[in-house]
C-alpha positions in Angstrom: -11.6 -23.9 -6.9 -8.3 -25.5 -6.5 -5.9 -27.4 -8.7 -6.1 -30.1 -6.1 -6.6 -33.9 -8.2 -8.8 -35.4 -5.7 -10.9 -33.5 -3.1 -10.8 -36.3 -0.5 -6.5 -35.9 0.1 -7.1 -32.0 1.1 -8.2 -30.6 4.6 -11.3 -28.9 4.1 -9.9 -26.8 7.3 -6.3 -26.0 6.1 -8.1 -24.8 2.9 -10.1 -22.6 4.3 -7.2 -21.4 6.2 -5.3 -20.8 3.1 -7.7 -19.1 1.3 -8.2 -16.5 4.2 -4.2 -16.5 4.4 -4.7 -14.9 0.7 -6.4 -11.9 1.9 -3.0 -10.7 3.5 -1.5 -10.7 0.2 -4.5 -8.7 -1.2 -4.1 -6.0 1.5 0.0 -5.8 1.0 -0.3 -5.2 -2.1 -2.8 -2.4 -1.6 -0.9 -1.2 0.9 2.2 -1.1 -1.8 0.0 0.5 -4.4 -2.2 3.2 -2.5 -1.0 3.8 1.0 2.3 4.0 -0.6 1.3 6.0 -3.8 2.6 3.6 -6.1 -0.9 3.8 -8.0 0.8 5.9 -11.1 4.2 5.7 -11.7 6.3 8.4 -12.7 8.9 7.5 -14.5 8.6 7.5 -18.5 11.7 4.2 -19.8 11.0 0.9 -18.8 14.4 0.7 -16.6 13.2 3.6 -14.4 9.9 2.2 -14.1 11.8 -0.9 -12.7 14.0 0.4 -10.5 11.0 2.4 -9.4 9.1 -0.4 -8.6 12.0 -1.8 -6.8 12.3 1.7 -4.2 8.5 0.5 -3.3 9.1 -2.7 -2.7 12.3 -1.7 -0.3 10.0 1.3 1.2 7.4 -1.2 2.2 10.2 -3.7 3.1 11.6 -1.5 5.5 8.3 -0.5 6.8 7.5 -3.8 7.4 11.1 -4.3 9.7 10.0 -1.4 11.6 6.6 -2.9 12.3 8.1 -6.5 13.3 10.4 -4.6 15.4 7.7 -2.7 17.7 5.6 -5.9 17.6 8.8 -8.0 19.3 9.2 -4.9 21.8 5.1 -4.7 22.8 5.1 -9.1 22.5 2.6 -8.7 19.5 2.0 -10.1 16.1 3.1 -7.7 13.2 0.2 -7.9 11.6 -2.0 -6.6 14.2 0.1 -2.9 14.0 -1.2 -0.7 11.4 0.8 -0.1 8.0 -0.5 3.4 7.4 -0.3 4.5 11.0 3.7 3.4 10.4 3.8 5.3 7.3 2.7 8.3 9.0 4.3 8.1 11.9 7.3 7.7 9.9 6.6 10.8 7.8 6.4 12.4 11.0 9.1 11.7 12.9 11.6 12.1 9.3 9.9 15.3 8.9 10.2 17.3 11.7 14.1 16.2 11.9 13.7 13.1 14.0 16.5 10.7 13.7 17.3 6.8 14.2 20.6 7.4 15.8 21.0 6.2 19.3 18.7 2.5 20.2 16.8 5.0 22.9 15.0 7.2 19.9 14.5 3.9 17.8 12.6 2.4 21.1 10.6 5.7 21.3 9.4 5.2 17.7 8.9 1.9 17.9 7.0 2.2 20.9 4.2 5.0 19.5 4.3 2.3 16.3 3.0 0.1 18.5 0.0 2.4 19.7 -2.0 1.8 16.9 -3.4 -1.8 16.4 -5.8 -2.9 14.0 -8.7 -4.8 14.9 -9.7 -8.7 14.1 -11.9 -8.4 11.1 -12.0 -12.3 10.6 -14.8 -13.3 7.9 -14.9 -9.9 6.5 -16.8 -8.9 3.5 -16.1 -6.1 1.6 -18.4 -5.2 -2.1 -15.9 -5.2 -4.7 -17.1 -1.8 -6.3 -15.5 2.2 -7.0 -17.4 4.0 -4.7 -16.1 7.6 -6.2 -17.3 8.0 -9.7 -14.4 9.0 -12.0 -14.1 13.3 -12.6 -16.4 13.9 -16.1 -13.0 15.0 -18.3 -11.6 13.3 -21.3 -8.1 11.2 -21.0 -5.0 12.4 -21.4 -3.8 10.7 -24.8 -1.3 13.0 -26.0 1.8 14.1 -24.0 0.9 16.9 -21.4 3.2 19.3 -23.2 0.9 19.1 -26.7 -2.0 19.3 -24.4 -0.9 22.6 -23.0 -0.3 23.9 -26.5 -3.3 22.8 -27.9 -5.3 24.3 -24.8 -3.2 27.5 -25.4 -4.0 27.9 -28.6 -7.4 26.7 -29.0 -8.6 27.2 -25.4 -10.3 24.4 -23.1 -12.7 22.2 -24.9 -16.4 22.1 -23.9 -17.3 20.8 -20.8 -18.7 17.0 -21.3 -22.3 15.9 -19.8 
């Protein structure tokens, strides 16, 4: 389904193309959300919850630079390096003290970025369905200080079936 006016003036070829283009967007925004833990946010005023929003998007950003980077040094596309292997990798290296200063240690990781490649999953087909059922306990609708009170004072409620 397209907003396209007349079928005949569109290339059946470049819209397929486009529509498999779209599954890109699909993936960087998971990738935003869950591989970057942006699934709940924490922040309680709507101007923290923006800006927020907006360390993500420079995270993944920046992320993403890395990954174009080791794909130029190996002569790859970007896309074929894996996001959460950089995220990882990055966690790593930031972790245990690693720096970016000098172009030699920015090569090096770079280079084990570019280890990890994903593989061609053209025409893929995935069930749109929550595999993991969701945990059998009531939802949070008071702030998690009252809860704690209430739980304190009147004990845990009865487990539900």
């Amino acid at each position: 389904m397209t907003t396209f006016l007349c079928a005949n003036e569109v290339d059946k070829a470049a819209l397929k193309a486009l529509y498999k283009s779209r599954w890109h967007v699909e993936l960087d925004l998971r990738n935003i959300k869950t591989t970057l833990g942006m699934e709940h946010l924490s922040c309680q005023t709507p101007a923290m919850v923006e800006k927020e929003i907006w360390v993500y998007v420079l995270a993944y950003n920046v992320i993403r630079l890395m990954m174009a980077d080791a794909a130029r040094l190996k002569n790859l596309l970007p896309r074929q390096l894996s996001f959460k292997h950089t995220v990882q990798l990055w966690t790593a290296w930031h972790g245990r003290g690693g720096d970016l200063e000098g172009r030699e240690k920015y090569c090096q990781l770079l280079t084990l970025i570019a280890q990890k490649r994903v593989g061609n999953r053209a025409n893929r087909i995935e069930p749109r369905a929550v595999k993991r059922r969701p945990k059998p306990y009531p939802r949070l609708t008071v702030p998690r200080a009252n809860a704690r009170k209430n739980i304190a004072k009147y004990g845990h409620p009865e487990k539900l079936k």
